[in-house]
C-alpha positions as CSV (number, residue, x, y, z in Angstrom):
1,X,15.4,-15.8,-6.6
2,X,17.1,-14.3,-3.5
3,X,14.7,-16.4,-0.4
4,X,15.2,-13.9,2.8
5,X,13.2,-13.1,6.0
6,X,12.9,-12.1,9.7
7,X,13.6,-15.5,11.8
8,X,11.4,-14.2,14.5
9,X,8.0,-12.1,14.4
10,X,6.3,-10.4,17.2
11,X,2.9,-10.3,17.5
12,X,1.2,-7.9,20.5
13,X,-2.8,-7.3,21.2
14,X,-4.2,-5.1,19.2
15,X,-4.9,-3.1,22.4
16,X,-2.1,-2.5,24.2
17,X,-2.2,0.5,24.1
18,X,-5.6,1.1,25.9
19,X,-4.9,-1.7,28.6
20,X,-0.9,-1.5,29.7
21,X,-2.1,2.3,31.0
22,X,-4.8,0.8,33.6
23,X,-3.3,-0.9,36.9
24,X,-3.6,-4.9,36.9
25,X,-4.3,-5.2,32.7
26,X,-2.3,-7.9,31.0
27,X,-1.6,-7.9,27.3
28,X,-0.5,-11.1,25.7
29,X,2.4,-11.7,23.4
30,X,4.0,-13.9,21.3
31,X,7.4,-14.5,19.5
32,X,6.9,-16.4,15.9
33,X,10.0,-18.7,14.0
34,X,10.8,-18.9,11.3
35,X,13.0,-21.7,9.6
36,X,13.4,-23.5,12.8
37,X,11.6,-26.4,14.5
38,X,10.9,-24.0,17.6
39,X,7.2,-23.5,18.5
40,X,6.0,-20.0,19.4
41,X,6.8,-18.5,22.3
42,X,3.8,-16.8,24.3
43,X,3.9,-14.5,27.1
44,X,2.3,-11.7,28.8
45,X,2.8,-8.0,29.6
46,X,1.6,-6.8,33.2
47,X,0.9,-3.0,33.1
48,X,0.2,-0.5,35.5
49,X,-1.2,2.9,35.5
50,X,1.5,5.7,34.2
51,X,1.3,9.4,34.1
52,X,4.4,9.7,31.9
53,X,6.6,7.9,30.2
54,X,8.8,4.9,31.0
55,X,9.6,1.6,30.3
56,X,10.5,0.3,33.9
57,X,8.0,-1.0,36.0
58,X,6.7,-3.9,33.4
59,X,6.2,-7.6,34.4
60,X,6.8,-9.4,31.2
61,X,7.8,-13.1,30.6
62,X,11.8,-14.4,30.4
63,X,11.7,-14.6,26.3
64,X,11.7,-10.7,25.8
65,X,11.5,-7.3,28.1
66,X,9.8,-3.9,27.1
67,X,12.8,-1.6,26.1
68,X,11.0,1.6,25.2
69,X,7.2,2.9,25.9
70,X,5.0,5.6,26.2
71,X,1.4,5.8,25.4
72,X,1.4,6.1,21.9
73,X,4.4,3.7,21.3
74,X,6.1,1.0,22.9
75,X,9.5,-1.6,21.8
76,X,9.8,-5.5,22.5
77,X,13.2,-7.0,22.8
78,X,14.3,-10.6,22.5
79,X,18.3,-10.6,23.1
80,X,17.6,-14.1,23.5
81,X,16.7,-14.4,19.6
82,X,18.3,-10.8,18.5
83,X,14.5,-9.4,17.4
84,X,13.5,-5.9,18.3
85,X,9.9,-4.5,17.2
86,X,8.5,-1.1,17.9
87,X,4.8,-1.1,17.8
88,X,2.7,2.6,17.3
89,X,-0.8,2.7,18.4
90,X,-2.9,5.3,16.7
91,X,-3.1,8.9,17.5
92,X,-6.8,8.9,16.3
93,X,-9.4,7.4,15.4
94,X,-12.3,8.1,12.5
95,X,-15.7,6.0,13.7
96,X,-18.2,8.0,12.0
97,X,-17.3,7.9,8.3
98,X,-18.2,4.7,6.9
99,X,-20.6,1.9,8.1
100,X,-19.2,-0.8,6.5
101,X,-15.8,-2.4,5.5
102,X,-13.6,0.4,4.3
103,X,-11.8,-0.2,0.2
104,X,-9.8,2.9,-0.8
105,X,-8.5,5.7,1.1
106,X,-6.5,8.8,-0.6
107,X,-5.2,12.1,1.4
108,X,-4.5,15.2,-0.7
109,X,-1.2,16.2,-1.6
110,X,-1.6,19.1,1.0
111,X,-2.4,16.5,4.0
112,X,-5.3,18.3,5.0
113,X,-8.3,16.2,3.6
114,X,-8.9,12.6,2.9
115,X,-11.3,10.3,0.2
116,X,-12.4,7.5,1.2
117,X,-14.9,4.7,-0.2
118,X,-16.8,1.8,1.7
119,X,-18.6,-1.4,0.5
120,X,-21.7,0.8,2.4
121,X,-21.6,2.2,-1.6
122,X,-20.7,6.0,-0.3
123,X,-17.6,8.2,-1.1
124,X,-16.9,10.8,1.5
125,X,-14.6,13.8,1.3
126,X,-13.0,14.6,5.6
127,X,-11.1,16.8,7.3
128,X,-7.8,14.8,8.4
129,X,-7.6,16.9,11.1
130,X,-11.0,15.8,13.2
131,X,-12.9,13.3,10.5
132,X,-15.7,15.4,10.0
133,X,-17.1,15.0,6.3
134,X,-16.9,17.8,4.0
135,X,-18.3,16.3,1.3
136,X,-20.4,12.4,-0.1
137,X,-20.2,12.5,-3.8
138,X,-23.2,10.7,-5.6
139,X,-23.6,9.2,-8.4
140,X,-22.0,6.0,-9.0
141,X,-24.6,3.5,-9.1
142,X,-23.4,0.4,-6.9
143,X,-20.2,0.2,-4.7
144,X,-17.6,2.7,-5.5
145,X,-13.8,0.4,-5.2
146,X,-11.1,3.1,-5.9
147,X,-10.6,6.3,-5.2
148,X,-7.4,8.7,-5.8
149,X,-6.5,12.3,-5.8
150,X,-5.5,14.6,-8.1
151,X,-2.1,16.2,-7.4
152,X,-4.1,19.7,-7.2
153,X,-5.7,18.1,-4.6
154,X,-8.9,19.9,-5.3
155,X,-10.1,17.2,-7.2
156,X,-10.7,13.5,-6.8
157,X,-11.0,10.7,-9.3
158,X,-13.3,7.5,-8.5
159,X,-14.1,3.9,-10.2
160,X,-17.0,1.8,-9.6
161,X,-18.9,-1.4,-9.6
162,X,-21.1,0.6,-12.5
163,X,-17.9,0.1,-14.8
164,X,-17.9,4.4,-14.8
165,X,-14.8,6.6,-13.7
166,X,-16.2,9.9,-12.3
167,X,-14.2,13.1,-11.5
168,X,-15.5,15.5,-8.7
169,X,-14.6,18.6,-7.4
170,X,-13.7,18.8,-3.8
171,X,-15.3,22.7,-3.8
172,X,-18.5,21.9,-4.3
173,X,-19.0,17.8,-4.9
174,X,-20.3,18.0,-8.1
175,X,-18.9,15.7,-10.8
176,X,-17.1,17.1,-13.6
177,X,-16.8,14.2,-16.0
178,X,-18.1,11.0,-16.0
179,X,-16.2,8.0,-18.2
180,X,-18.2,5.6,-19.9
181,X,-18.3,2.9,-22.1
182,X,-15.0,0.7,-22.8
183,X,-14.7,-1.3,-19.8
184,X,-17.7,-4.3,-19.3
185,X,-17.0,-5.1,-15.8
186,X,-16.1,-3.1,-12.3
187,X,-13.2,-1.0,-12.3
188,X,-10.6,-2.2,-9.9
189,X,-7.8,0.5,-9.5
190,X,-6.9,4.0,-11.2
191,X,-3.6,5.5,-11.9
192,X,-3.4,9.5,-12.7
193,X,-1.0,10.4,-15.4
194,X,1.2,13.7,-14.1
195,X,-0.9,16.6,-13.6
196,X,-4.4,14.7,-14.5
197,X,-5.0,15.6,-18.5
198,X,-4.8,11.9,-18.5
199,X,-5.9,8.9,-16.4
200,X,-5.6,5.0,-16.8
201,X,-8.6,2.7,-15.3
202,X,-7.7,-1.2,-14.4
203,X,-10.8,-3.7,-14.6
204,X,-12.2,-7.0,-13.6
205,X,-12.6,-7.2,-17.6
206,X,-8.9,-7.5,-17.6
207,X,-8.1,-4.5,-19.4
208,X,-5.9,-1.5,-18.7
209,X,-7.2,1.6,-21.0
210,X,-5.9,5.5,-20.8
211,X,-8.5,8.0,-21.0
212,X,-8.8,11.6,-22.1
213,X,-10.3,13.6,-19.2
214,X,-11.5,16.8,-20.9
215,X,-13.3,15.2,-23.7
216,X,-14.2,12.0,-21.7
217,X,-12.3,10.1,-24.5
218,X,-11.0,6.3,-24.4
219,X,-7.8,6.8,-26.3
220,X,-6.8,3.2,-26.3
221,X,-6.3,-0.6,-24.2
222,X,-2.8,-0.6,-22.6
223,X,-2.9,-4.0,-21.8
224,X,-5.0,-7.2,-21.7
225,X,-5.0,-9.8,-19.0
226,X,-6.6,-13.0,-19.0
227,X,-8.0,-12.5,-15.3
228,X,-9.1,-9.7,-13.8
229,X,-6.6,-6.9,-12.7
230,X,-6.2,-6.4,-9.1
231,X,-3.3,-3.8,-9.0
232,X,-1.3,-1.3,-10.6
233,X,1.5,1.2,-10.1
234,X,2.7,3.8,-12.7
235,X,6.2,5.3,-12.4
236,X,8.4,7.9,-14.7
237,X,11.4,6.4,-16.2
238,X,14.5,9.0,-16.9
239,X,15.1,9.1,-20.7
240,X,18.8,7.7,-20.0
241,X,17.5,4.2,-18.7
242,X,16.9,2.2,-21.3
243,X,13.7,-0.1,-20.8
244,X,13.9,-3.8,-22.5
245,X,11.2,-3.8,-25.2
246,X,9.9,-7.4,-26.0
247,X,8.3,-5.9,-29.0
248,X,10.3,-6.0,-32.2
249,X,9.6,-2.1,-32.3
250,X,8.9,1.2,-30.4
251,X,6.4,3.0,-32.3
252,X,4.8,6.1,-30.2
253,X,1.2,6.2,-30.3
254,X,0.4,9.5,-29.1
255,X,-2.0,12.1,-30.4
256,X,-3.4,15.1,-29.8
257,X,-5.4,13.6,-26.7
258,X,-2.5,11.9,-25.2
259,X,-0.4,14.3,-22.7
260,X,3.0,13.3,-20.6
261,X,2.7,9.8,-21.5
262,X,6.4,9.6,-22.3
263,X,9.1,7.8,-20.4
264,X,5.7,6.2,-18.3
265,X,5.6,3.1,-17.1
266,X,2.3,0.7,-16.1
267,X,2.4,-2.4,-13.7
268,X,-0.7,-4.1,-13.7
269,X,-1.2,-7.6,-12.0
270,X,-3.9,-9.9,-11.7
271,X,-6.2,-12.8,-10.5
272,X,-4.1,-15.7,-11.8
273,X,-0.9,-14.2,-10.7
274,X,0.2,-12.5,-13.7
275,X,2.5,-9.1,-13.9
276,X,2.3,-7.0,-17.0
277,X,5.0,-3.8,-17.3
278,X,3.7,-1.6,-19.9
279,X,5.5,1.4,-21.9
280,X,2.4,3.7,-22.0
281,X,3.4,5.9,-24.5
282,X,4.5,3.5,-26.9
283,X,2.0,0.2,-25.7
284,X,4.8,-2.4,-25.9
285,X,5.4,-4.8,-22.9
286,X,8.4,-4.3,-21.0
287,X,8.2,-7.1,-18.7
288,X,5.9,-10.3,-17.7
289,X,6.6,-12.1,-15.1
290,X,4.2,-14.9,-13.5
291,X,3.8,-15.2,-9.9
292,X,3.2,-18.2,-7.9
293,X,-0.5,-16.1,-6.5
294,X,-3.1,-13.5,-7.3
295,X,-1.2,-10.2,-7.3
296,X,-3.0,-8.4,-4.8
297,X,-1.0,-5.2,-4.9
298,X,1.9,-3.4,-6.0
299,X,4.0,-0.4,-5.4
300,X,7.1,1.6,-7.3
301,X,9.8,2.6,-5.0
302,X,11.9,4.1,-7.0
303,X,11.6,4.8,-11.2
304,X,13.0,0.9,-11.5
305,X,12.4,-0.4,-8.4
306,X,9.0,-1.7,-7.6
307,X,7.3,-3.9,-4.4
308,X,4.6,-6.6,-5.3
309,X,2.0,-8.1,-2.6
310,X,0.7,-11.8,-3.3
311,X,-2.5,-13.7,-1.9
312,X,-0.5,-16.1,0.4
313,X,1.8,-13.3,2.0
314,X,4.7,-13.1,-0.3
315,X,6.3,-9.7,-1.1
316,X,8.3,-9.4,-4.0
317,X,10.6,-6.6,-5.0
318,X,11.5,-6.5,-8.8
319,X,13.1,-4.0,-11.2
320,X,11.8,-3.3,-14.6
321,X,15.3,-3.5,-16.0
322,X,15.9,-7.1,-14.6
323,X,12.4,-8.7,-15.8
324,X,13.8,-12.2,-15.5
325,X,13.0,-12.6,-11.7
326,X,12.6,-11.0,-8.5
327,X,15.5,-9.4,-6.4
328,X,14.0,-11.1,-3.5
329,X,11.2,-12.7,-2.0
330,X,10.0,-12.3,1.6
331,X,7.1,-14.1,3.7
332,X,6.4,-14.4,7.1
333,X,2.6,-15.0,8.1
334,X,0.6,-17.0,5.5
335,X,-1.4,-13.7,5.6
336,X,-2.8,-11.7,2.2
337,X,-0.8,-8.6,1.5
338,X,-3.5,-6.1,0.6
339,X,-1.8,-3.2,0.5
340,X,1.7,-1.5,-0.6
341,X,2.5,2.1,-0.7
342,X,6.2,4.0,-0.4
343,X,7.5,5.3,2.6
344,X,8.1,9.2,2.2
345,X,9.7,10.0,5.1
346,X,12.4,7.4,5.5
347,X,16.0,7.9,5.6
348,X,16.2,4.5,3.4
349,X,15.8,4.9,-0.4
350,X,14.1,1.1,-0.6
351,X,11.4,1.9,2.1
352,X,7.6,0.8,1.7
353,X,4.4,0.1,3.7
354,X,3.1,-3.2,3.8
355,X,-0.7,-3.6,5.3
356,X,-1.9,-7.4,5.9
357,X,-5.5,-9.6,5.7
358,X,-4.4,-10.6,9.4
359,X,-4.3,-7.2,10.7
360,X,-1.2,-6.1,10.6
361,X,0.3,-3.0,8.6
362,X,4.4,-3.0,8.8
363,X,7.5,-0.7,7.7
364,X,9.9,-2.7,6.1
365,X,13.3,-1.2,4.8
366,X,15.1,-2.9,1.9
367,X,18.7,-3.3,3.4
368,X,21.9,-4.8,1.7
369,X,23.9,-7.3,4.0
370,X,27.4,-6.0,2.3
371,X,27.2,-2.5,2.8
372,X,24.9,0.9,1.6
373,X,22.0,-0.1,-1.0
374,X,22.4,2.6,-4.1
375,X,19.1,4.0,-5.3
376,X,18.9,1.9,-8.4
377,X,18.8,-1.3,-7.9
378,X,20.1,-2.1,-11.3
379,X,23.6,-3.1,-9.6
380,X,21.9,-5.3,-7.5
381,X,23.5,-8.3,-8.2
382,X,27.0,-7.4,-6.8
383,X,24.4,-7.2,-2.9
384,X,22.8,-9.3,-0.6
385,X,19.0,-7.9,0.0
386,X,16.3,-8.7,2.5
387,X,13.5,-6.8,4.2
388,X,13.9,-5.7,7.5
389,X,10.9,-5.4,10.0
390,X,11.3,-1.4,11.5
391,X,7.8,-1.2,12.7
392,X,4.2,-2.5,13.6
393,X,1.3,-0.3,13.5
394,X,-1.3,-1.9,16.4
395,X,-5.1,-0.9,16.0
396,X,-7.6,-3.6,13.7
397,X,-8.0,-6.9,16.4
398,X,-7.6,-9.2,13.0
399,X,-9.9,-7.2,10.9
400,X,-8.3,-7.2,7.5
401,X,-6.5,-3.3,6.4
402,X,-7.7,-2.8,3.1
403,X,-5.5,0.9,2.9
404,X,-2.5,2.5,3.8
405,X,-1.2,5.9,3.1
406,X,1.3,8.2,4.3
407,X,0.6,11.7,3.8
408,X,2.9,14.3,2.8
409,X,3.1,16.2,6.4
410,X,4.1,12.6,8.0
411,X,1.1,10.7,9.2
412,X,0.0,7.4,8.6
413,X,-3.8,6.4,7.4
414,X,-5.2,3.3,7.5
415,X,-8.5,1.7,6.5
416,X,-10.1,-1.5,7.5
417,X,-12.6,-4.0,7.4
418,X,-14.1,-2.6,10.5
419,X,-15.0,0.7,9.0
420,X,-12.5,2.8,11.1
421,X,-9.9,5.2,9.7
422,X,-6.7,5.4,12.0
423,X,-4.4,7.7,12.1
424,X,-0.5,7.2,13.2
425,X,2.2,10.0,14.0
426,X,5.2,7.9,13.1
427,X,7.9,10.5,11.9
């Protein structure tokens, strides 16, 4: 296992944003290390009132200066300790969806509407745009924990406490289907196979099982955990790679219900720390891997490539090609990753959102030390990787951020345990 990470960490008030733009407001901030003896470093930011943009005029303490700010954005430099961190503050802010801590968010493929679901037991439908709610689907009985689009984006797929999966249509909020009846405890986290014929549903009963959405069918149990399942990821693997198989045989189980399930592959991890890799279309295991935590999330980055998100901070980025162990390992803060999800916009193949129990939500590139990182990370041996810090998102003072998502037109959501949905321009 490849041990990396950032030396030093900033860490800036959640509101910075709101009090460096009003005369005499100070804003702490502090410089964590990180395989050193060095305590933390904490200073201050004076502001001052601004009508446009600039970066001179700030008081700040002799460990760092402000290199870059405006009033959406603003960069911390340390040429003391070679750390530079730009920090976004959001463009806007939902209040009025949820009343309670926020679980799952989703935004359709188009951009222009978002799912969410709450511990307040509701599932609402907004505009991205202004947050006004288009639609609250009923029917789940109890608190509704996952919640995904469709790639039509007209339709949206939930799981519940109730043990039920539920499809609705974003038209009219009426629910389509509802799926019943294999899982005996609350469904954790969905996956949607392709264009939607098919779906798989995780559970706190351990089990990963694909369903049939027309006919409301159970086909079959992918897998079976000892613990409860906490994440998944499904990616498409391209017919030339060849997937290790620790079955004695490949035997393709598909039938008449079963649609694009070839070349898939299902990560599910769970409770105790476990991480299954599933062939979906021919139910063998492709890797198994235990990690040191409860899997908290995970993320594909590429068809191989894949980011996992532990209880005590630790990111992991593994390939399904090289089961064995991970390609590296990366911790700062003792802090629960809750959330992973790509980054779509980045020039960087290797790019991922990271979103944290202490409030934080990051962009972190995957970089190579020796020179350009291919794609694949199946040469991966011949390089040096680590995660880079690019970027802090500022908004939640501490409150956990159950969600991130980046939509397809380039801004950034995020959902909290303080019921507020923010929004970020980043690209």
């Amino acid at each position: 296992m490849n041990e990396t990470g950032n030396s030093c960490l900033f860490l800036l008030q959640s509101s910075w944003h709101e009090a460096l733009w009003t005369s005499g407001e100070k804003v702490w901030v502090s410089l964590k290390h990180f395989g050193c003896d060095r305590s933390t470093d904490h200073g201050e930011i004076r502001g001052r009132k601004m009508d446009e943009e600039a970066s001179e005029g700030f008081k700040t303490s002799a460990f760092f200066d402000v290199k870059q700010s405006d009033k959406h954005s603003i960069t911390l430099r340390s040429s003391k300790f070679g750390v530079t961190t730009k920090f976004m503050a959001p463009v806007k802010r939902f209040t009025k969806l949820h009343n309670k801590s926020i679980t799952a968010l989703d935004i359709s493929s188009g951009g222009g509407l978002g799912v969410s679901a709450s511990t307040d037991e509701t599932l609402l439908l907004w505009d991205t745009a202004t947050g006004t709610v288009r639609r609250t689907f009923t029917g789940h009985a109890g608190e509704v924990n996952c919640c995904k689009f469709f790639p039509s984006g007209v339709v949206v797929l939930s799981g519940g406490m109730d043990t039920q999966l539920k499809i609705w249509s974003t038209e009219d909020g009426s629910c389509a289907r509802t799926l019943s009846g294999s899982h005996n405890a609350s469904i954790s986290c969905t996956e949607v196979v392709d264009r939607g014929r098919n779906i798989i549903s995780c559970s706190n009963d351990g089990t990963a099982r694909l369903w049939e959405c027309g006919s409301a069918t159970c086909i079959s149990c992918i897998t079976k955990h000892n613990s409860k399942i906490n994440a998944s990821s499904l990616t498409t693997v391209s017919s030339a790679l060849c997937v290790p198989s620790t079955g004695d045989t490949m035997t393709t189980h598909q039938n008449d219900l079963e649609f694009e399930t070839k070349d898939k592959v299902l990560i599910t991890g769970s409770e105790n720390g476990d991480l299954l890799g599933y062939d979906v279309a021919n139910r063998t295991e492709v890797l198994s891997f235990k990690c040191r935590d409860s899997v908290n999330c995970c993320t594909f980055l590429n068809e191989t490539t894949f980011a996992v998100g532990l209880q005590d901070g630790t990111i992991l980025l593994m390939d399904i090609l090289k089961p064995g162990q991970p390609l590296l390992s990366f911790k700062t803060l003792a802090s629960a990753v809750l959330c992973l999800s790509q980054s779509r916009h980045s020039s960087h193949s290797l790019a991922f959102w990271a979103s944290f129990a202490d409030g934080r939500s990051s962009l972190f590139y995957v970089v190579n030390r020796n020179g350009d990182l291919s794609e694949k990370a199946e040469s991966s041996q011949t390089y040096k990787l680590e995660l880079q810090l690019q970027l802090e998102l500022s908004g939640p003072d501490c409150d956990p951020v159950n969600c991130i998502v980046q939509s397809s037109d380039g801004f950034i959501y995020t959902a909290s345990r303080d019921a507020v949905v923010r929004k970020y321009k980043v690209f």
